[in-house]
C-alpha positions in Angstrom: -12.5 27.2 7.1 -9.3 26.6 5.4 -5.9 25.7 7.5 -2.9 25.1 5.5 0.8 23.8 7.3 3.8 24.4 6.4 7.1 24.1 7.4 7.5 20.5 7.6 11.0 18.7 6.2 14.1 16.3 7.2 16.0 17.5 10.3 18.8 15.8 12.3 18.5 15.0 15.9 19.1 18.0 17.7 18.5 20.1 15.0 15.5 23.2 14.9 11.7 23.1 12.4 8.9 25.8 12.8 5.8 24.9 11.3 3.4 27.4 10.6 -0.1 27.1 9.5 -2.0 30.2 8.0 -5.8 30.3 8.9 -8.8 31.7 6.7 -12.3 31.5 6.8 -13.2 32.4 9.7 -12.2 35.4 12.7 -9.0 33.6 13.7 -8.7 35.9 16.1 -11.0 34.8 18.2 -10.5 30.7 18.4 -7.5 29.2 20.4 -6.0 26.8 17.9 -3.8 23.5 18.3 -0.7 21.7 16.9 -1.3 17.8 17.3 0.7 15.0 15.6 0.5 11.2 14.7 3.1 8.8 13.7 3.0 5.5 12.0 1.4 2.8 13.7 0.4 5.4 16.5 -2.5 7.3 18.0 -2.5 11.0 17.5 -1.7 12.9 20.0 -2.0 16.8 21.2 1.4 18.6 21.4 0.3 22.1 21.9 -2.3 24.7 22.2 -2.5 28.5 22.6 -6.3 30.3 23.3 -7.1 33.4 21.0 -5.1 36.1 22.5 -2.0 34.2 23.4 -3.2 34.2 27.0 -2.5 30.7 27.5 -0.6 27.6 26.5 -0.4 23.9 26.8 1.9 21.7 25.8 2.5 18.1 26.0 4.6 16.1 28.4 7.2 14.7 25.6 7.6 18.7 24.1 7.8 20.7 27.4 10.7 22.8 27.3 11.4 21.9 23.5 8.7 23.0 21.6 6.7 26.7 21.7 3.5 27.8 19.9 2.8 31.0 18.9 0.3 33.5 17.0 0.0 36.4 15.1 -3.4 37.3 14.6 -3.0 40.2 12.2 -1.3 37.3 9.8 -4.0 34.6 10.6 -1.0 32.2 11.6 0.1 29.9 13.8 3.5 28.5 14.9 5.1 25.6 16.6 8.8 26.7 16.9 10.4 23.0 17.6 13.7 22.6 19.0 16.2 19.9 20.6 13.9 17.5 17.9 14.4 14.2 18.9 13.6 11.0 16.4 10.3 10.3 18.5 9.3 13.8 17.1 8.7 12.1 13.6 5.5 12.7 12.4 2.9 14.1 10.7 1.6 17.6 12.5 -2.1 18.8 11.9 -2.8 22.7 13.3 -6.7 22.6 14.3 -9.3 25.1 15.0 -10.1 24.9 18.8 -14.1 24.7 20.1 -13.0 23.8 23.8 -10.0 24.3 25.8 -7.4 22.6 25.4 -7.7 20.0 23.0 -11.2 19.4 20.9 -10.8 20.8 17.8 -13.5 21.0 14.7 -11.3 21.8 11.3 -7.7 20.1 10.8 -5.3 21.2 8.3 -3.5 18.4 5.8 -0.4 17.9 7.5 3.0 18.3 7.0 5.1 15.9 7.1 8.2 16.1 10.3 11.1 13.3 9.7 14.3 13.7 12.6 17.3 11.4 11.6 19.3 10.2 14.3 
């Protein structure tokens, strides 16, 4: 299993990232996968899912209405379109392979980095 972000950069508040994070390894197809994120000094914390066939998301609290996730399973990818980023969005975001809805993941990608100026 191999799950590789990208995406990641230096945005001012306001401003607009997607992240995506290509998938191989295993049937993508078939797992719901997960955008989470930790800052310094912080606990990680889940900012959005999406099960296998798009049926379903889940977002956070903080990133309703901002952020979307996304798939396209014939590219083994997934997205987190983020918009209206706010300097509490700084972070580092890890994509994850989902074993049970919503949240617990099994294989975590190495981050990319997500810095908002204010």
């Amino acid at each position: 299993v191999q799950l590789v972000e990208s995406g990641g950069g230096l945005v001012q508040s306001g401003g607009s990232l997607r992240l995506s994070c290509a998938a191989s390894g295993f049937p993508f197809r078939l797992y719901g996968m997960t955008w989470y994120r930790q800052a310094p000094g912080k606990e990680r914390e889940s900012v959005a899912s999406i099960k296998s066939f798009s049926t379903s998301t889940r977002y956070a609290d903080s990133v309703k209405g901002r952020f979307t996730v996304s798939r396209d399973n014939a590219k083994n990818t997934v997205y987190l379109q983020m918009d209206s980023l706010k300097p509490e969005d700084t972070a580092v975001y890890y994509c994850g392979r989902l074993t049970s809805w919503p949240v617990q993941a099994d294989y975590w990608g190495q981050g990319t980095q997500v810095t908002v100026s204010s």
